[in-house]
Backbone bond lengths (Angstrom), bond angles and torsions (degrees), N, CA, C in turn:
res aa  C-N    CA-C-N  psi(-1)  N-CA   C-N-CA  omega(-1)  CA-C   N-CA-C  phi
1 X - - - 1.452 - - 1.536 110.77 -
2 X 1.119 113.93 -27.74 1.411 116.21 -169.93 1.635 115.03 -102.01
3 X 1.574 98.99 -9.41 1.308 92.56 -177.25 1.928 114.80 -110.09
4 X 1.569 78.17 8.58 1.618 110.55 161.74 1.383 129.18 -47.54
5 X 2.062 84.86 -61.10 1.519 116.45 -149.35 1.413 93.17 -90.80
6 X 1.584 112.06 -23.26 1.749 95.16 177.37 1.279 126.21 -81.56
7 X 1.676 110.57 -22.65 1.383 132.15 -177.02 1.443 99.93 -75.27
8 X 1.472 129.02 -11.70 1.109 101.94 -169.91 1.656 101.35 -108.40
9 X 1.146 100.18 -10.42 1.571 126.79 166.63 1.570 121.95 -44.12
10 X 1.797 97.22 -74.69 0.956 118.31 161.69 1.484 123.56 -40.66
11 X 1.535 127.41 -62.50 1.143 141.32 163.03 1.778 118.10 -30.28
12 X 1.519 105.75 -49.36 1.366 122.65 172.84 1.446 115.85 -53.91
13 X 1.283 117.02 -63.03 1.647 117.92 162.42 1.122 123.83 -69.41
14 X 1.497 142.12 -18.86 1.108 132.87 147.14 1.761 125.65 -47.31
15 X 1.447 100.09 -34.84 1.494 99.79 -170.34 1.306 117.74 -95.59
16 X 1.795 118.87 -13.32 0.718 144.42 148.17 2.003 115.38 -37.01
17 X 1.128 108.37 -86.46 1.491 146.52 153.80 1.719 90.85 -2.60
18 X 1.434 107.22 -78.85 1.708 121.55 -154.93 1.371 81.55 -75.28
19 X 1.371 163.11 -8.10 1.276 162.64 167.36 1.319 129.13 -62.89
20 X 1.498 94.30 -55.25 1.714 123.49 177.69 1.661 89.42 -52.22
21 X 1.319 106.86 -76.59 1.582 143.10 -165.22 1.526 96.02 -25.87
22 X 1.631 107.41 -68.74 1.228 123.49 -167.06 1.838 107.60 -60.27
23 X 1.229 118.46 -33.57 1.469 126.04 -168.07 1.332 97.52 -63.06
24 X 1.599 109.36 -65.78 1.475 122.42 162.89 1.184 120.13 12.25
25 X 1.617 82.99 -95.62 1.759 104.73 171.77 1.379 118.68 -21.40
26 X 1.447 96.09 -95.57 1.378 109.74 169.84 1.854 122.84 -38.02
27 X 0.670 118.02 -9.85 1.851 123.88 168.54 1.129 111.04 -70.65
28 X 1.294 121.12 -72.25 1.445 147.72 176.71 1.493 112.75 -69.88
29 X 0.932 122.72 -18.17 1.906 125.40 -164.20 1.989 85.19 -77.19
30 X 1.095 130.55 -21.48 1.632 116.58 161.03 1.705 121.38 -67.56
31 X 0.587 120.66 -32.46 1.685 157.64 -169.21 1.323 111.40 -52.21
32 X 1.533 81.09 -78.99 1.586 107.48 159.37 1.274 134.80 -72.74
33 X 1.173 137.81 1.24 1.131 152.06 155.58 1.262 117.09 -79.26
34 X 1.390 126.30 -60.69 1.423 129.17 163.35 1.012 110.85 -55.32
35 X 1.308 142.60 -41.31 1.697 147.38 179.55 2.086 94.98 -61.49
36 X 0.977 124.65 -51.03 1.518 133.23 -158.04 1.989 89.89 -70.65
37 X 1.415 108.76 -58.10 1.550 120.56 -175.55 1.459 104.32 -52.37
38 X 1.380 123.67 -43.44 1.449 125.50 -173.92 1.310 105.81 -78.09
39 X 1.301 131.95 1.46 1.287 146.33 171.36 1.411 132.85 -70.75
40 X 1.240 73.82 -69.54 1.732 104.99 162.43 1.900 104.80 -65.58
41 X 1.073 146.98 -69.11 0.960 132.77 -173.07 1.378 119.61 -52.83
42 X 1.335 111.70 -39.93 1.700 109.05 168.60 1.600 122.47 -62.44
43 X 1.169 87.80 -45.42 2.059 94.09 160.57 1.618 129.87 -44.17
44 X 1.372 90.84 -45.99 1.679 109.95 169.49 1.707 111.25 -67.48
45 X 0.799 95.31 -44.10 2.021 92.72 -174.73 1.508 90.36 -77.33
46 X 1.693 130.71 -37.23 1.351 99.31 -179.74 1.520 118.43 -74.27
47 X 1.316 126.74 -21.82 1.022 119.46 164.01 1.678 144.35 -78.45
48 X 1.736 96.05 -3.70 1.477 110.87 166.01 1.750 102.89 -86.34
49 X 1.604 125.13 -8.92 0.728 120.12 177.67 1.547 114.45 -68.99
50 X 1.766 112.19 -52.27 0.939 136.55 170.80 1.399 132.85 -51.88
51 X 1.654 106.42 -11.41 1.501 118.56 -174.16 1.781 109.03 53.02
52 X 1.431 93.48 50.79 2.271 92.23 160.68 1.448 94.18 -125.76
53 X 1.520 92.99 109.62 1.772 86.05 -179.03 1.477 120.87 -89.66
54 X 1.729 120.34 7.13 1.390 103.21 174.04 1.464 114.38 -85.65
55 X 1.313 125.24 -12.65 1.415 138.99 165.85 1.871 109.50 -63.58
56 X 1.325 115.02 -49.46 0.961 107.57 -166.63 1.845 107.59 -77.28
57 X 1.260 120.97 -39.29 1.509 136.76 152.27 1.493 130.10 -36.41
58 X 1.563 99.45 -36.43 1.647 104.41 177.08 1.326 102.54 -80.50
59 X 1.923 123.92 -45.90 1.408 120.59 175.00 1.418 101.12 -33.64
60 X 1.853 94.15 -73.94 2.049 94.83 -158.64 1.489 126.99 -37.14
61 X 1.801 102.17 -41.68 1.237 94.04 169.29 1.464 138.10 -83.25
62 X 1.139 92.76 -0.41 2.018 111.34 177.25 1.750 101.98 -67.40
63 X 1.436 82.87 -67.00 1.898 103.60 175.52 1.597 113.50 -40.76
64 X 1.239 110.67 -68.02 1.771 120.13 167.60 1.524 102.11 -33.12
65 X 1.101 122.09 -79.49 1.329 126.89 -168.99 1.928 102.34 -36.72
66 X 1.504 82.70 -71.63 1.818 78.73 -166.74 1.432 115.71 -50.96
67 X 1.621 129.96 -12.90 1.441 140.10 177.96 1.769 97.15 -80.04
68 X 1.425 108.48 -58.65 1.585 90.68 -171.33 1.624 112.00 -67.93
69 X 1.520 130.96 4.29 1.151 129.98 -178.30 1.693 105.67 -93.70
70 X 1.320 106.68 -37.51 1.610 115.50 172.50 1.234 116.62 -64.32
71 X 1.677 112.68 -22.56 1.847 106.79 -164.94 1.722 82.96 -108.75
72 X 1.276 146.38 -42.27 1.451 133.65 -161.74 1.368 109.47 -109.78
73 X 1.523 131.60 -38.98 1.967 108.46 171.90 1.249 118.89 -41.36
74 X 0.968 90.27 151.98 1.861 119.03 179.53 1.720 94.33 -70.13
75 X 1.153 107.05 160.05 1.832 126.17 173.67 1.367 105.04 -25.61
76 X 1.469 124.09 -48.93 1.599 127.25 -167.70 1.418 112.03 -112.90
77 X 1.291 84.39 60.42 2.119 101.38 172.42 0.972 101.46 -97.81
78 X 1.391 131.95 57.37 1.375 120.46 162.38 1.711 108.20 -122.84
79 X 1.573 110.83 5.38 0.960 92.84 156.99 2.149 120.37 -110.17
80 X 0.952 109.80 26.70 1.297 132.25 167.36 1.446 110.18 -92.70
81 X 1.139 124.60 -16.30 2.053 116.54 173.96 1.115 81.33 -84.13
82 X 1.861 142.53 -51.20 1.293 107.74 -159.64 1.750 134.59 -16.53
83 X 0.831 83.11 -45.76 2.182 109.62 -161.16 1.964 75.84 -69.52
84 X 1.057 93.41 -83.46 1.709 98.78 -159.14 1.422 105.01 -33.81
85 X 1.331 131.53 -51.15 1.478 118.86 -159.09 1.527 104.98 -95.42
86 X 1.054 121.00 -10.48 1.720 117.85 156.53 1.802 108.70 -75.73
87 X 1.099 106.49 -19.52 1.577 80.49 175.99 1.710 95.94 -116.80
88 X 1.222 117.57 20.16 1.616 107.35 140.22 1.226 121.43 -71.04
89 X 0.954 104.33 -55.37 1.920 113.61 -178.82 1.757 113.98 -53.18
90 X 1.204 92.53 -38.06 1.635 97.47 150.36 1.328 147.05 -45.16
91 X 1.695 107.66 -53.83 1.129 130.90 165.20 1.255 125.41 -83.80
92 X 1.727 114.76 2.89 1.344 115.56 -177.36 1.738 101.85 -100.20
93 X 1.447 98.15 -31.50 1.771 110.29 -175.58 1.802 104.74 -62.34
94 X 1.429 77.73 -63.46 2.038 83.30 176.09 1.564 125.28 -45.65
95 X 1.439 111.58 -37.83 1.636 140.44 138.35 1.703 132.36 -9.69
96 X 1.299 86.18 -50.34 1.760 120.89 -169.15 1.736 74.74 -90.39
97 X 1.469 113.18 -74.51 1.617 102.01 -139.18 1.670 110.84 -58.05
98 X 1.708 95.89 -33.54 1.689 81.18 176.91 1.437 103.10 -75.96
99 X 0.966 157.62 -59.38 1.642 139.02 -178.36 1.352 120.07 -27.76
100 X 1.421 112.19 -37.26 1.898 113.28 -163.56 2.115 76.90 -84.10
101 X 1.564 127.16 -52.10 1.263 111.89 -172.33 1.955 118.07 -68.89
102 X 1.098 97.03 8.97 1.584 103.11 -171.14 1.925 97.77 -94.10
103 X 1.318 75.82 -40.95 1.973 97.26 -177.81 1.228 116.78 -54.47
104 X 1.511 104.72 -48.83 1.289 128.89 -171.63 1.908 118.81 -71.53
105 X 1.279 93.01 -41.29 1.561 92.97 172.70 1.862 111.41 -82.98
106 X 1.210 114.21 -40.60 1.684 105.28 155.57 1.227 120.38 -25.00
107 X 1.242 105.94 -72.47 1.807 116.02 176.15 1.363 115.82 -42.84
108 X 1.264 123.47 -46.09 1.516 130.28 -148.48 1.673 91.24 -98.47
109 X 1.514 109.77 -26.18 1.809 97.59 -161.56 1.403 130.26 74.30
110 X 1.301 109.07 16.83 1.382 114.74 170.44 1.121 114.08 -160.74
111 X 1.760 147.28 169.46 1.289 164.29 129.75 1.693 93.90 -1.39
112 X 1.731 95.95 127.85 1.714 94.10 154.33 1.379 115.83 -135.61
């Protein structure tokens, strides 16, 4: 009986727990998306600043995509950003590396 009442206890705050967690997510998962997109576009102008045009090309067409998915999917286009916001995160990492290697040869004064 008692080892019932804890299991069912236990179970209760566990499911509880993965609930909170999960709401979370989903609350904020807009948030973050617009925060990630505004990312990427500022990245792109710094790199049209910079003249590297496969950075600035991968944005436009990242961006395009996720615009023609916002103006033409049907009601349940939310599983169509998949694609787009995994290969933001892509293009934001690759993003980073040429900046930290852009940084890096400044400093040093030469090719790295």
């Amino acid at each position: 009986l008692i080892d019932k009442r804890i299991d069912s206890i236990l179970s209760n705050i566990a499911s509880r727990a993965v609930s909170k967690l999960n709401n979370f997510g989903w609350k904020y998962a807009g948030v973050i998306k617009i925060a990630v997109s505004l990312v990427v576009i500022i990245s792109s102008l710094y790199f049209l600043i910079k003249k590297q045009w496969i950075y600035v090309c991968w944005g436009i067409i990242l961006m395009g995509l996720l615009a023609i998915i916002i103006l033409m999917a049907p009601a349940a286009r939310y599983n169509y950003y998949y694609s787009v916001y995994f290969n933001q995160y892509w293009l934001l990492l690759f993003m980073g590396f040429q900046i930290k290697k852009d940084k890096l040869r400044c400093h040093s004064g030469g090719d790295v």
